[in-house]
C-alpha positions as CSV (number, residue, x, y, z in Angstrom):
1,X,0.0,0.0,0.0
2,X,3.1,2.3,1.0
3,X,4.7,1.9,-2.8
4,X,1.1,2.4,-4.2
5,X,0.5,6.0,-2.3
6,X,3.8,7.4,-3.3
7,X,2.7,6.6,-7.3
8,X,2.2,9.7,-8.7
9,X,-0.9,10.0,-10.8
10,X,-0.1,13.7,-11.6
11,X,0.7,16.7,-10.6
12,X,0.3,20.9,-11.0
13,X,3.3,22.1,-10.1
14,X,4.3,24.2,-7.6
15,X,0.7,23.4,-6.0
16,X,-0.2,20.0,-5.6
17,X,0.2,16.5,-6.5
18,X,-2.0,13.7,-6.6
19,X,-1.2,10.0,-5.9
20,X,-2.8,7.0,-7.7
21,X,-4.3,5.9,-4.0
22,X,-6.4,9.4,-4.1
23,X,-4.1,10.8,-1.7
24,X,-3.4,15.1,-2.6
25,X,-0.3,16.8,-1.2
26,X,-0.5,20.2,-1.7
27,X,3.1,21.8,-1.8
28,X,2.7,25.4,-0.6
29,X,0.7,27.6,1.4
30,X,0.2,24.5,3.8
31,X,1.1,27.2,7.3
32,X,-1.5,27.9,10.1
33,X,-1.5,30.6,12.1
34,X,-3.9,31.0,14.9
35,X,-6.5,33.5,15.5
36,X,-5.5,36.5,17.7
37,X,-8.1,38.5,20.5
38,X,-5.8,41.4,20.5
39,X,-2.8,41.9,17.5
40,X,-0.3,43.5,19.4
41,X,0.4,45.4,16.5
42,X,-3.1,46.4,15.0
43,X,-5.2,46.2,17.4
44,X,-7.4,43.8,15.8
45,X,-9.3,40.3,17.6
46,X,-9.6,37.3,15.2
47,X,-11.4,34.3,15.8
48,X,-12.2,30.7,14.4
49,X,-16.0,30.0,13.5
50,X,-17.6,27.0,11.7
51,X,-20.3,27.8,9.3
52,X,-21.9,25.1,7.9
53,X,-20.8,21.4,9.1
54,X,-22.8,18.3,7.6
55,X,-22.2,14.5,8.1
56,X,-21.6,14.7,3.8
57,X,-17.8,16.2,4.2
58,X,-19.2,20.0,3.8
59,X,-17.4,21.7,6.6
60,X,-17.4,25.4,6.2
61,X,-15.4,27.6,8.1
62,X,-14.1,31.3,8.4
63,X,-11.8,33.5,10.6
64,X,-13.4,36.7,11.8
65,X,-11.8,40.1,12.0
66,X,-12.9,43.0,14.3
67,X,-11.5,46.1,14.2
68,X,-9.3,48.2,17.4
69,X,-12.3,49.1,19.8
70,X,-12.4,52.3,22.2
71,X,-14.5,53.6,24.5
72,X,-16.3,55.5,22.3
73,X,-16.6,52.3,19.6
74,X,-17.8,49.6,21.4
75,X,-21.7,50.0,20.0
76,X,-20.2,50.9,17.0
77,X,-21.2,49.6,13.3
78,X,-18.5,48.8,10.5
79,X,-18.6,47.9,6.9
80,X,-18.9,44.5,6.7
81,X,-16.4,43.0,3.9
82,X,-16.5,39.1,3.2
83,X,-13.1,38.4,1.8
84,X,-12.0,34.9,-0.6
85,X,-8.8,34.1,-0.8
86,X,-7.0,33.5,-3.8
87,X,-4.9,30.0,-4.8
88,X,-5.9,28.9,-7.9
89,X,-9.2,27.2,-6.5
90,X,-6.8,24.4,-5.1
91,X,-4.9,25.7,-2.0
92,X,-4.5,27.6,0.6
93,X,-7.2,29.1,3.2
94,X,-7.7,32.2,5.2
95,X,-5.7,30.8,7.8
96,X,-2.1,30.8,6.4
97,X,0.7,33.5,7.7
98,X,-0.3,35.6,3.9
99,X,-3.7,35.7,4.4
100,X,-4.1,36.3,8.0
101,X,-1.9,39.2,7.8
102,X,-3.3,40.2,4.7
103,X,-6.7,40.7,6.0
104,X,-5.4,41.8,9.4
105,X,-3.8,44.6,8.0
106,X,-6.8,45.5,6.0
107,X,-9.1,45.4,8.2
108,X,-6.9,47.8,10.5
109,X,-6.4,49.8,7.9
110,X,-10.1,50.4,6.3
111,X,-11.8,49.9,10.0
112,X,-14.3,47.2,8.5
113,X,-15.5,44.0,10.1
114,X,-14.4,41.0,8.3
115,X,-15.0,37.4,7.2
116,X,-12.6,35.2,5.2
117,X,-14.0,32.7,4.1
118,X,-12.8,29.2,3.8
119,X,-14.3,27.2,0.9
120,X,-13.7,23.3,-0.6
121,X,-10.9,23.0,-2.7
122,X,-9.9,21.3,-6.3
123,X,-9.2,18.6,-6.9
124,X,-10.9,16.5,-4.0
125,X,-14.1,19.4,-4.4
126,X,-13.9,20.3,-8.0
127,X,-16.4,23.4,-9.0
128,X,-18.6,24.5,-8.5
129,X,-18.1,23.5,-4.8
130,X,-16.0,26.8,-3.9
131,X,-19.1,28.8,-5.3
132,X,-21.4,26.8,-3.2
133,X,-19.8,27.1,0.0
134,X,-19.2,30.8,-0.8
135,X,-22.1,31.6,-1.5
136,X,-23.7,30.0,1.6
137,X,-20.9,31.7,4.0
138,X,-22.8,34.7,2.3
139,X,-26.2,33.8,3.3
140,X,-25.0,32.9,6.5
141,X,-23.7,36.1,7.1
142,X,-26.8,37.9,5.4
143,X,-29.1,36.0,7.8
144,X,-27.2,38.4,11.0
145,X,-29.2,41.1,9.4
146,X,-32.5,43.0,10.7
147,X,-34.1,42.7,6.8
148,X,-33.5,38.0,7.1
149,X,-36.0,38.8,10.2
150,X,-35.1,40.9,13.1
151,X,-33.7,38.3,15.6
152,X,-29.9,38.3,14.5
153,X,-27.6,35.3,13.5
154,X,-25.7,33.5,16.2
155,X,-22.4,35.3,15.9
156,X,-22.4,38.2,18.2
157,X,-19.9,40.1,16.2
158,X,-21.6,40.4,13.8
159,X,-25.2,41.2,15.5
160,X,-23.2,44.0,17.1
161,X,-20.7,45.9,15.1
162,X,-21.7,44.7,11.1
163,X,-23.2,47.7,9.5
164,X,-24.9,45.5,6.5
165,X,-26.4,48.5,5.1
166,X,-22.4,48.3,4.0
167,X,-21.8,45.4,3.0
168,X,-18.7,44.4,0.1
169,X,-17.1,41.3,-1.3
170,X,-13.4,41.3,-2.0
171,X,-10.9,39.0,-3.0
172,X,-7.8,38.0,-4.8
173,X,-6.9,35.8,-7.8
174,X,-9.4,33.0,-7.6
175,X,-10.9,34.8,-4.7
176,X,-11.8,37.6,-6.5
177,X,-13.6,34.9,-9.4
178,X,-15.4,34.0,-6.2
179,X,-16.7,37.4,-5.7
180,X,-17.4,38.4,-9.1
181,X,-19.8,35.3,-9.5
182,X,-21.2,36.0,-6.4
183,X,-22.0,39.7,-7.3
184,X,-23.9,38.1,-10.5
185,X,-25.7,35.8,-8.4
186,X,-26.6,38.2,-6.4
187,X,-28.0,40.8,-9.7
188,X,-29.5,37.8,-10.9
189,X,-33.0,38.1,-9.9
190,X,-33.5,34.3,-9.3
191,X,-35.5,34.1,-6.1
192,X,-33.0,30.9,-5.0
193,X,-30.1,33.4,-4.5
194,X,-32.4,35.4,-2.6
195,X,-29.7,37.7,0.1
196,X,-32.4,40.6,1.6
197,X,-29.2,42.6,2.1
198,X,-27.3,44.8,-1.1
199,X,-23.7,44.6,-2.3
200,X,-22.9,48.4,-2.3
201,X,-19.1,47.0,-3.9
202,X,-16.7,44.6,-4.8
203,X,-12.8,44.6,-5.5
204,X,-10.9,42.1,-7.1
205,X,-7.8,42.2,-6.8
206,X,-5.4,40.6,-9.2
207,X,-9.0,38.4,-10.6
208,X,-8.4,34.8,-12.5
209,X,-10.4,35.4,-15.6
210,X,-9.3,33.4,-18.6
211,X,-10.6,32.0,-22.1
212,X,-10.2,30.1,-25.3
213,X,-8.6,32.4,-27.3
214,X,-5.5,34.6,-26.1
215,X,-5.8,38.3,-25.7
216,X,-2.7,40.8,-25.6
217,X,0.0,39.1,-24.6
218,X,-1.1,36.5,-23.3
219,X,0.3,34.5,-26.2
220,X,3.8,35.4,-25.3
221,X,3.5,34.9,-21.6
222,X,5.4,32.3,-20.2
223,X,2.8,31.6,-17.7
224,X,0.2,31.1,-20.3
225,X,0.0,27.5,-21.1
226,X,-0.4,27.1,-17.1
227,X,-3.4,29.5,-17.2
228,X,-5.1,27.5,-20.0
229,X,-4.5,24.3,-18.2
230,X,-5.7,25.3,-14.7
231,X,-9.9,25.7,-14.8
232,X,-10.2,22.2,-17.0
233,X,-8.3,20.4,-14.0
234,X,-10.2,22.2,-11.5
235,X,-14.2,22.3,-12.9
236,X,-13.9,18.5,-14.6
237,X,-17.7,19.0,-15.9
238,X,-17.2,22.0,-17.6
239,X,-13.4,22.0,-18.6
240,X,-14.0,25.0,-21.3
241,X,-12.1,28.1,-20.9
242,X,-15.1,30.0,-21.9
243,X,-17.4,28.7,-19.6
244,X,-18.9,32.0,-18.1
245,X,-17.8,31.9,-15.0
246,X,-14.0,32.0,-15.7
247,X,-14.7,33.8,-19.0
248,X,-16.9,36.9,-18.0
249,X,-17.3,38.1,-21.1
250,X,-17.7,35.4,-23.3
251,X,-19.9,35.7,-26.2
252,X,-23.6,34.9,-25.5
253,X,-22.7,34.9,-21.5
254,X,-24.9,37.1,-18.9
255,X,-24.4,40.7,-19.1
256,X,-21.6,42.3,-16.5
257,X,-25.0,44.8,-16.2
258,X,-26.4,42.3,-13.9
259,X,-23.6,43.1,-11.5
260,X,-25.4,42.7,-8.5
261,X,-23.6,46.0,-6.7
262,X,-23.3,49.4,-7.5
263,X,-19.5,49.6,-7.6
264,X,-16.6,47.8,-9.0
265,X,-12.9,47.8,-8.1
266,X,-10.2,45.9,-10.2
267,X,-6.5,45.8,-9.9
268,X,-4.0,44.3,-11.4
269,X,-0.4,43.9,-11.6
270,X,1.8,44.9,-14.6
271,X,3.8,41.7,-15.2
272,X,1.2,38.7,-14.6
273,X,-0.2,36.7,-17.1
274,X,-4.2,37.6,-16.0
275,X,-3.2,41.7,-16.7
276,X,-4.7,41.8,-20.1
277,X,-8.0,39.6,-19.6
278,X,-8.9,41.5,-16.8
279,X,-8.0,45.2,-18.8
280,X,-8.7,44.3,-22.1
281,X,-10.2,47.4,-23.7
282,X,-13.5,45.9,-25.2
283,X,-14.9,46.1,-21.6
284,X,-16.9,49.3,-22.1
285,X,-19.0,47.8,-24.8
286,X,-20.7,45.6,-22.0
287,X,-22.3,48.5,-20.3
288,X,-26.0,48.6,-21.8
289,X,-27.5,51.3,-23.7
290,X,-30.1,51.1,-20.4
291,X,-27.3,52.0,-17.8
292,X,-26.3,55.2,-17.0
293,X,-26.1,55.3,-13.1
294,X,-22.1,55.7,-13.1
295,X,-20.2,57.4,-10.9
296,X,-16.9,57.0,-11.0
297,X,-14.9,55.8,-14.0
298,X,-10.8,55.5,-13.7
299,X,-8.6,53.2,-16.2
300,X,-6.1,55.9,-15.8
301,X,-3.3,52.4,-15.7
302,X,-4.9,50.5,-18.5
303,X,-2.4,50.0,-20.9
304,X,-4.7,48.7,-23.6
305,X,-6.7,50.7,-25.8
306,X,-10.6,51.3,-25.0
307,X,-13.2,51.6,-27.3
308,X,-14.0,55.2,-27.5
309,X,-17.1,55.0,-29.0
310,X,-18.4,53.1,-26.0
311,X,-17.0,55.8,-23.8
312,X,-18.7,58.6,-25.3
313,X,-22.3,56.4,-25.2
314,X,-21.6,55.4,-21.8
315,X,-20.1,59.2,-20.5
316,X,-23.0,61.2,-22.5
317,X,-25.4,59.1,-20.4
318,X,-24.4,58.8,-17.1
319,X,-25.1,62.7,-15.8
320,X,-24.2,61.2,-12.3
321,X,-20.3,61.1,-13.4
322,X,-18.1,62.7,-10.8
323,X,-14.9,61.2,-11.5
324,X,-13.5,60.4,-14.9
325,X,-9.7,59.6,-15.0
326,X,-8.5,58.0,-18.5
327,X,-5.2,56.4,-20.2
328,X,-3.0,57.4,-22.5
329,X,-5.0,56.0,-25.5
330,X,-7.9,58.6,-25.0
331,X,-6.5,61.4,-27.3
332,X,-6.5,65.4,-26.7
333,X,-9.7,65.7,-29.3
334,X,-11.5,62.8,-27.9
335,X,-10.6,64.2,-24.0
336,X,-12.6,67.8,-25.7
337,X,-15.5,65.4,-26.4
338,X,-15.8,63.5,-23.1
339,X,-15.7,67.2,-21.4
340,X,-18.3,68.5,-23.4
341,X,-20.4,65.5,-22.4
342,X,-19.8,66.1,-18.8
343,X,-19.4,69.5,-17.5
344,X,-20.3,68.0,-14.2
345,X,-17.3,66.0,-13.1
346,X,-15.5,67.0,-9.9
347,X,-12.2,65.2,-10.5
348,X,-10.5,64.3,-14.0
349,X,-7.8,62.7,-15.2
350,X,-6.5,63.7,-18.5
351,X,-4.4,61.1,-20.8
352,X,-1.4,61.9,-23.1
353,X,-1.6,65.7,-23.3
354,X,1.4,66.0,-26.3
355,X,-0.6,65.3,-29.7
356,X,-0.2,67.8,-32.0
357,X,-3.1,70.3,-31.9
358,X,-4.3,73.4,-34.0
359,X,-4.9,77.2,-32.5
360,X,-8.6,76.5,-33.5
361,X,-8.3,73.0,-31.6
362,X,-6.5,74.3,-28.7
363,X,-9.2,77.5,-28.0
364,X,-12.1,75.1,-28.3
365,X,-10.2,72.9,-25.7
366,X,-9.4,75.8,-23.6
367,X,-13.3,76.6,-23.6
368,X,-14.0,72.9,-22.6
369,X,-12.3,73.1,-19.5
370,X,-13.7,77.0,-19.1
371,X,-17.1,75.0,-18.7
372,X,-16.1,72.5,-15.7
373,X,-17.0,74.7,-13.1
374,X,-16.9,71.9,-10.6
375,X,-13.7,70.3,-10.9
376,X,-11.7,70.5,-7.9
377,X,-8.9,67.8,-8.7
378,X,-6.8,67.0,-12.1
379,X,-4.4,64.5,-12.4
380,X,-2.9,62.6,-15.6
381,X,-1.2,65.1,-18.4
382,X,1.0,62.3,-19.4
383,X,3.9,63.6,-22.1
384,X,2.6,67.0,-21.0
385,X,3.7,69.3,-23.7
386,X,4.3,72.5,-21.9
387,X,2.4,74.8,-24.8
388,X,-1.0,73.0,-23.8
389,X,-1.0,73.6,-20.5
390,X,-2.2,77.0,-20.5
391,X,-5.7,75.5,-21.8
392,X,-6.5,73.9,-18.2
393,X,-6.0,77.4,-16.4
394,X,-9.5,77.7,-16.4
395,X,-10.2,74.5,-14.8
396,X,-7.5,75.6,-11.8
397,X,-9.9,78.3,-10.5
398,X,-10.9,75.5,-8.2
C-alpha cells in the first residue's frame, strides 16, 4: 500500500500532487496561524468559526476580523467586507501566515469587520463547490441582518458591530472569481439566491479570468500555457475556458450589467499573465444602452486601448459622473469630447496631453475646460507638452 500511495498520478506544479491511491499533497501555502483576540500590532481580535458542518464532508469555516475598539466604539457599526482568498481554486485558506496578515492589515487599515471565508478546494471538491460554500458563508452572514428577520444570527460580532447597510465582497486571484460570480448571483433576480441585504461594492484584486482564445500578450507569456491548463483540471464538468464563470465576457454569457452591486474595483499587476483579460479594452461595450447610473470611471493604468465609441455612449449618459480619470489612449480631441459631455465632473484625469493640436483646436479645448465649473482635482497630463498647459487654467480656479 506504501509503494502504491507514493505513485504519482499527476501533478500541477508548484501546487499539488495527486497520488494513484487518491491521496493530494499540496506543496505550498500549507502554514497555520492561529487567531489572535488582541494583535499586538493592529489592534485587531480574530477568531475561528464554523459555518456550515454536515455528516456529507461539507465543513465550512471562516476567521473573523474586528476592528481596534475604544470607549467610544464599542456599540459601534463597521462595513462588513466578506473576503475569498485567492490560490488557484486548489490551495491555501484564510488561515495561512499571507492571508491572515493580509486581511489583518486591511481590516486595521479600512476599519471594517471581516469574514474570510474558507471554501472546498480542487481537486478532491472540484467546482462548483467553492461557489457553493461561498455563496452559503454569504447567506450565513446575510441572515445576521435585521431585513432576514429581526432576531440576529448566532455570531455576536456580527449582531453587534456589522453595518450591512455596507456590506462588500473582495478577494484576490481565484478569490476575487469567487466574488465576481457572487456579485452576479446576487443581480441575478433568481429568487433561489435570494440575500435581503445589497452589495454596495466589490474589489478584485489581481482576478483569475481566462478564455479560449489569447488576448494581448497572453500568447507570449510564459505563464500562459499554465493559465489555460488550470480551470479544465479544476471544474472536470465543464473543462472549457469559456465557460462564463471563468470567461466573463464570453460571447452569448450574462451581461456584467447584472452586476449585483453598484461599484466595482479591479486591480491588477503589470507583469502577470491575467493583466490583459482582466483590462482588455473591449470592456466598455458591455455596459448597456439602459445603464447610465455611473459614478466614478478611472482606467487611468490601462495599458490597452478602449473603445472610444463606448466611452462617449456610456459618458453622454451617465449625468451622475463625478470622476472620470483616463489612459494614455484617449487622445486630446476625444478628451474635448468626453468634457463637453460632462461639465459636471469633480475630478479628472486627462491622458497623453502631447498630440499635436491646431490654434482652432486648442481655444475650443481651452473653452472645454472654461465650462467645468466643478472640478476641484486634475491628475494625468501624461507627455505634457508645456504649450498645452495653459488650456487647463480655467479649470484651476478650483
Amino acid at each position: 500500500m506504501e509503494s502504491t500511495k507514493q505513485e504519482i498520478d499527476y501533478e500541477f506544479l508548484p501546487r499539488f500532487r495527486v497520488y494513484k491511491d487518491g491521496h493530494v499533497e499540496r506543496l505550498m501555502e500549507t502554514d497555520f496561524v492561529p487567531a489572535v483576540s488582541n494583535d499586538p500590532i493592529t489592534g485587531v481580535s480574530s477568531k475561528d468559526i464554523t459555518i456550515v458542518q454536515e455528516p456529507n464532508n461539507i465543513n465550512i469555516s471562516a476567521r473573523l476580523y474586528l476592528p481596534k475598539l475604544t470607549t467610544t466604539t464599542t456599540t459601534q457599526k463597521f462595513p462588513l467586507l466578506i473576503y475569498f482568498h485567492g490560490g488557484a481554486f486548489c490551495i491555501s485558506s484564510p488561515f495561512t501566515s499571507k492571508n491572515h496578515n493580509y486581511v489583518n492589515a486591511l481590516v486595521a487599515e479600512a476599519n471594517v469587520v471581516a469574514v474570510s471565508v474558507n471554501y472546498r478546494k480542487a481537486p478532491e471538491h472540484p467546482i462548483p463547490a467553492a461557489y457553493e460554500d461561498s455563496w452559503a458563508a454569504l447567506k450565513w452572514v446575510a441572515s445576521h441582518s435585521s431585513n432576514n428577520g429581526g432576531g440576529g444570527g448566532p455570531e455576536s460580532w456580527l449582531n453587534h458591530h456589522a453595518d450591512f447597510e455596507r456590506v462588500f465582497l473582495a478577494g484576490d486571484s481565484a478569490g476575487a472569481n469567487i466574488a465576481h460570480n457572487l456579485a452576479m448571483a446576487a443581480g441575478s433576480g433568481d429568487s433561489e439566491f435570494g440575500l435581503n441585504v445589497e452589495i454596495l461594492g466589490i474589489a478584485l484584486v489581481h482576478p483569475y479570468f481566462w478564455g479560449s482564445d489569447p488576448i494581448g500578450s497572453e500568447s507570449l507569456h510564459p505563464g500562459s500555457a499554465e493559465a489555460g491548463r488550470l480551470w479544465p483540471l479544476i471544474c472536470p464538468s465543464n473543462p472549457d475556458n469559456d465557460d462564463p464563470r471563468v470567461n466573463p465576457v464570453v460571447a452569448g454569457g450574462p451581461s456584467l450589467v447584472g452586476l449585483g452591486c453598484r461599484r466595482a474595483l479591479v486591480c491588477v499587476a503589470e507583469n502577470d499573465v491575467l493583466k490583459d483579460r482582466d483590462t482588455s479594452g473591449s470592456w466598455l461595450s458591455y455596459f448597456s444602452d439602459s445603464f447610465a447610473s455611473l459614478e466614478v470611471l478611472n482606467f487611468a493604468n490601462l495599458s490597452s486601448e478602449v473603445d472610444f465609441d463606448a466611452l462617449e455612449r456610456l459618458v453622454s449618459r451617465c449625468k451622475s459622473l463625478k470622476v472620470l480619470k483616463v489612459n494614455r489612449s484617449v487622445s486630446l480631441e476625444q478628451l474635448q469630447k468626453l468634457l463637453v459631455l460632462a461639465p459636471q465632473l469633480v475630478e479628472l484625469g486627462t491622458g497623453s496631453f502631447s498630440q499635436e493640436f491646431s490654434a482652432h483646436q486648442f481655444v475650443e479645448l481651452e473653452s472645454c475646460f472654461s465650462s467645468c465649473k466643478n472640478i476641484q482635482s486634475l491628475s494625468g497630463l501624461c507627455d505634457a507638452t508645456a504649450r498645452y498647459l495653459p488650456a487647463i487654467y480655467p479649470a484651476c480656479a478650483n
